[in-house]
Phi, psi and omega in degrees: 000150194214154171246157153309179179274151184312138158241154154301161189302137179081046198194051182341128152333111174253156196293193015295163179030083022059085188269104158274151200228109179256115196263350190291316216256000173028054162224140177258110166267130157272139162222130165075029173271086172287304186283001174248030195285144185057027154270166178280077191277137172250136186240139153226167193235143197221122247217090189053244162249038176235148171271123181260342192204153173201122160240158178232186188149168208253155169284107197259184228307332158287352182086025160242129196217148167201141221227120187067046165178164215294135205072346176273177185254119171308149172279142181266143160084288155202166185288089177314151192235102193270130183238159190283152180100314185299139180261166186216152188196121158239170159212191213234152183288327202273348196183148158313070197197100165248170170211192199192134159215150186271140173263146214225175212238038173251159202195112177306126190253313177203176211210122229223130155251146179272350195085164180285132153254118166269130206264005198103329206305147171275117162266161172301151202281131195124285236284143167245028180278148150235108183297164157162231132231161181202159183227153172206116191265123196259103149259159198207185174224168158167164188272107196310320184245072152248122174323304186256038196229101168272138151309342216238325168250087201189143182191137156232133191251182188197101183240129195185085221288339172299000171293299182309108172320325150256045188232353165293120184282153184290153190075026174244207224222103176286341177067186177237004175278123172216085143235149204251322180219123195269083201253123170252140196250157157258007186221065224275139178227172206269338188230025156225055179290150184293112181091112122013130174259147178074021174267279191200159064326161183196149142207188217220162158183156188213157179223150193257327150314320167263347177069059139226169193213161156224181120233150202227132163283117140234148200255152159236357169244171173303308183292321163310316184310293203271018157251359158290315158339288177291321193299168166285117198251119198269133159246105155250142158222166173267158139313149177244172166085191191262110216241136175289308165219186207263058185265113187292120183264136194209147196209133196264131173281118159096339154001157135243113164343144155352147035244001141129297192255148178277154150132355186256142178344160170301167151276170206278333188290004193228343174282173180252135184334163185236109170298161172277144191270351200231168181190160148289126173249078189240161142214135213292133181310151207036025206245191187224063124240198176202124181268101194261170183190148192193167178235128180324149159235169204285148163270166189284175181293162177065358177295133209278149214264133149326140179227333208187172178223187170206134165225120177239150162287130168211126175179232172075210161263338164282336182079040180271138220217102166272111203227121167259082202262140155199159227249356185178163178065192203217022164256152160202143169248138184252114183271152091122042173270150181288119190288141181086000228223125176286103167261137164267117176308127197231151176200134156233163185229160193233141200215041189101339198218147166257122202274201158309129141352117145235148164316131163220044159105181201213128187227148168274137187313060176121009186276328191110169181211144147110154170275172158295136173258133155321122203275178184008229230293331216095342172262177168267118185335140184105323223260142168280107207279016182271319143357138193261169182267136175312201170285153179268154199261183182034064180274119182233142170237126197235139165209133188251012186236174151317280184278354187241166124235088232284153166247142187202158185183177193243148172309123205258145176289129177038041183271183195217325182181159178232131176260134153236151185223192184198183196178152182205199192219000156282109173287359151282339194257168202280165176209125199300161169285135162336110219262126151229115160254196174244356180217123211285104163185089201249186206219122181271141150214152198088020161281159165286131165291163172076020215225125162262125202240137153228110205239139184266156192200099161246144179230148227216136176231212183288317208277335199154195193240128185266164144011149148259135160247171208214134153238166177224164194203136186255135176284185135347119131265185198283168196215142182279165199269166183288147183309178202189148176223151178249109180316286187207171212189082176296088194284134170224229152291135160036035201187144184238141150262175194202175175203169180191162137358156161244147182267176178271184189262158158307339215150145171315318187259026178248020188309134176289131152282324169199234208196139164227146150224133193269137194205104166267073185307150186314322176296014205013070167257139155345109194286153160211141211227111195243149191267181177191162164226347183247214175271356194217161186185160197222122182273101183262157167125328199286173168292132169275154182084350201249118173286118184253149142274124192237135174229167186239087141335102154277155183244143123243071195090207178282358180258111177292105195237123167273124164329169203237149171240119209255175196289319188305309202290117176260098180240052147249126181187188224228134165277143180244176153288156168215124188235135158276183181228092202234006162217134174198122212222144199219123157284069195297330191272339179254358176051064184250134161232144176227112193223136172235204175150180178210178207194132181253010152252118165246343186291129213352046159308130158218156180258166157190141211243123166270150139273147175112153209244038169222112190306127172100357182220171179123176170289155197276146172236327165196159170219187190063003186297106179320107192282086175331177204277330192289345195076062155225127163206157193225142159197139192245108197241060162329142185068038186251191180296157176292128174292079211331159184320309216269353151079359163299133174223206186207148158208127162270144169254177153288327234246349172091021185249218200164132177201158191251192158210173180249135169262165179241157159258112177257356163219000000 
């Protein structure tokens, strides 16, 4: 394990090996692991001895990687919702080297202006300042008693790059602050003082008793006021203690949680439930119903809480599907079933969202549960207990599946357990290891479909092993799922989504397994091919400029069905940039716009910004606007057109992409 280099009070950490952690924005950065470069990092984020979140990616020539955010690498599966307190731990494919940081818990709650007051003052001929004062206050929270949070590593900023006089456009109010990031310490040192003099000012103060802190800026011009004001508002700290590394935590104001880039998992409030895989199954001799029962399974952290199941019978002779929906608890009796008749048991469960269907298995109707308990002693009147057990009587073997087969029988005098086995004279099909249970009834599974089985059934005591009895059974084959049509087909970054029907199964013993979509480029390269389970999937991985035909695959085994493409759906299409809007803000008396967004091709990219809800036309409010190496692109504008009623606009790239927006009005 190795550390950064120390910092000092007011003076964030710099690498080598450097974790940052924006936990409102559930993005991670490695910086400056230069000796692990080009190597492969797995960062997981860690909730006590659970893993809550993991991603990998390779580093590149500088020791630098980042998750969850444009040019970065996605959390696999889901976005974790990073909380103070929380490990952040990576490690490297080339060496024995981990390295770890805690996340710490102070966090900007609000951000306060007092307003501008002018004072009057005559400026120099020229001058476009409006002197006066004005404060604007960054409050917060955090927990006193966290272990790794010094007051001494602490900084609250205000960033806000229009600070700088050559980033003021001409003919505007230049102000006198020229820093791009404004900082205030709570622990103030001699070669980080808080504030500028004649400048800016600042101070900080924190109470440990209520667990807050603030800090306040005072301003002396109208242009300083209002771009602190407007900047981006920071609470970062470091680690304190013997720290595995000097990893900076930083949580952003008016920030939204995770999961942040589009095209990366949902955050756990955005997944749909993990169903239970396993359940009690009986049902009472002679009776037509079934009884399931089952225990909630862990959900991911932060997960929106199981609220319900929907649970179904699908069997009979009809293929008849009795469904028991509920808002709670974790029993159901599925009533008013074919006696004798093999249903297999289905269950989803619901947290706002519903998840996939699952198997907990295939039980007989009216078959009974359990061995008989013996009356006194344990034996059965009559009965010898020195006696090998007899053959088990009523043996039926059934199968409503591919891959199964239930087995059944009536309880034999003075068995203890029973082995069933099986066999067959297809020398293709597979044939399972022996099944011992305690009751008579078991379940065969990892047969071939379409395969005739000859199944064995002997019971057993103390004394040995008795007689066999034998029934055969054939399973199903598989059957392709009933046609299905594909809805709409979404060209995106290096990416298509695509949605569809869902399909029904070929048969009660044919359940669609999943989905595939196939995206064949035109250049004849490699098709690339993504699974799916529900109705909608996103094929990632692709060329932007490059035209693909994406078609959608339904399963059952091995047997396949391709969507149908109706004349609306167009599915050739081209992946693009994709630009977003994530700030747009109107100025009415300065005809002022300050609009941000981001774009997901940057190499020599630009966006240009319109009015008006038709991409590419409208009055121009500025173009050619450059896309940073970062995917960010911003424009600060005075004096542009006036903004129509309906406050709508458009951005376009070079990269072919498009998007409209809403301006907000701010005066």
């Amino acid at each position: 394990m190795t550390f950064g280099s120390m910092a000092q009070a007011g003076t964030p950490p710099t690498g080598p090996g450097n974790i940052e952690i924006f936990n409102k924005r559930s993005m991670v950065a490695l910086e400056g692991y230069a000796a692990q470069a080009g190597q492969e990092a797995t960062v997981e984020v860690l909730r006590g001895d659970r893993t809550i979140g993991i991603g990998v990616g390779t580093l590149d020539a500088t020791g630098f990687l980042e998750f969850n955010h444009p040019g970065g690498e996605c959390w696999i599966g889901v976005t974790p919702t990073i909380k103070p307190g929380d490990e952040v731990r990576v490690s490297f494919s080339g060496e024995a080297f981990t390295d770890s940081a805690i996340t710490a818990s102070p966090t900007v709650t609000e951000v306060v202006g007092s307003g501008f007051v002018p004072d009057g003052a005559v400026q120099p001929e020229g001058s476009l300042r409006v002197s006066g004062t004005g404060t604007v206050t960054i409050k917060g929270t955090y927990d006193p008693a966290d272990p790794w949070f010094d007051p001494a590593r602490f900084v609250i900023e205000t960033v806000n790059p229009d600070n700088r006089d050559d980033k003021t456009p001409p003919g505007q109010d230049p102000g006198l602050v020229d820093a791009r990031a404004m900082g205030i310490t709570l622990v103030p040192d001699a070669e980080h003082p808080n504030g500028e003099p004649g400048l800016w000012d600042a101070e900080a103060t924190i109470d440990p008793a209520t667990g807050t802190w603030s800090g306040t800026y005072t301003l002396y011009t109208q242009a300083d006021y209002d771009r602190t004001l407007d900047g981006d508002h920071v609470a970062a700290a470091w680690m304190a203690g013997e720290e595995p590394a000097l990893g900076l935590t930083q949580n952003e104001f008016e920030e939204i949680p995770g999961p942040g880039m589009g095209g990366c998992p949902p955050s756990p409030d955005g997944q749909v439930p993990t169903a239970p895989s396993t359940a009690q199954l009986s049902s009472a001799t002679g009776s037509t119903s079934v009884e399931v029962a089952w225990e909630t399974p862990a959900q991911p952290a932060d997960a929106s809480e199981v609220t319900g199941y929907r649970v179904a019978a699908i069997g009979g002779a009809h293929a008849e599907q009795e469904t028991a929906e509920r808002t709670g608890g974790t029993s159901v009796s599925l009533d008013g079933l074919e006696a004798g008749a093999t249903y297999e048991i289905m269950i989803e469960a619901y947290n706002g969202r519903w998840s996939a269907a699952q198997s907990l298995g295939t039980v007989v109707v009216g078959s009974g549960t359990g061995g008989t308990t013996p009356p006194g002693d344990g034996t059965d009147p009559g009965t010898d207990p020195t006696a090998l057990p007899a053959a088990p009587a009523g043996l039926t073997a059934t199968s409503a599946s591919l891959d199964s087969a239930d087995v059944s029988w009536a309880a034999t005098a003075g068995a203890t357990s029973y082995t069933v086995t099986a066999s067959s004279e297809d020398p293709a099909a597979l044939v399972p290891a022996p099944v011992t249970v305690t009751a008579p009834a078991a379940t065969l599974t990892g047969l071939t479909s379409g395969a005739a089985y000859t199944v064995s059934v002997t019971a057993a005591n103390a004394n040995g092993e008795g007689p066999a009895s034998t029934a055969t059974v054939s399973t199903l084959t598989a059957v392709a799922p009933a046609a299905f049509d594909l809805t709409r087909v979404i060209p995106g970054h290096e990416s298509i989504t695509a949605e569809w029907t869902a399909a029904a199964a070929g048969n009660a013993a044919s359940p669609v397994s999943g989905y595939e979509l196939v995206a064949t480029p035109a250049d004849g390269q490699a098709a690339v091919t993504f699974a799916a389970t529900g109705t909608a999937g996103t094929v990632s991985g692709l060329r932007n400029g490059v035209e693909y035909a994406l078609t959608v695959v339904a399963k059952s085994g091995s047997a396949t069905t391709t969507a149908r493409v109706p004349a609306t759906v167009d599915n050739t299409v081209t992946p693009t940039d994709v630009v977003t809007v994530t700030r747009a803000q109107y100025r009415a008396d300065k005809r002022e716009y300050r609009i941000q967004g981001t774009a997901q091709d940057t190499t020599a990219n630009r966006v240009h910004l319109r009015l008006g809800d038709v991409a590419g036309s409208g009055t121009t409010i500025q173009l050619n606007v450059p896309v940073q190496a970062d995917g960010t692109w911003a424009v600060d504008l005075r004096n542009g057109p006036a903004l129509p009623t309906n406050n709508r606009f458009n951005v376009t790239s070079d990269s072919g992409a498009s998007t409209v927006a809403v301006m907000t009005r701010s005066r």
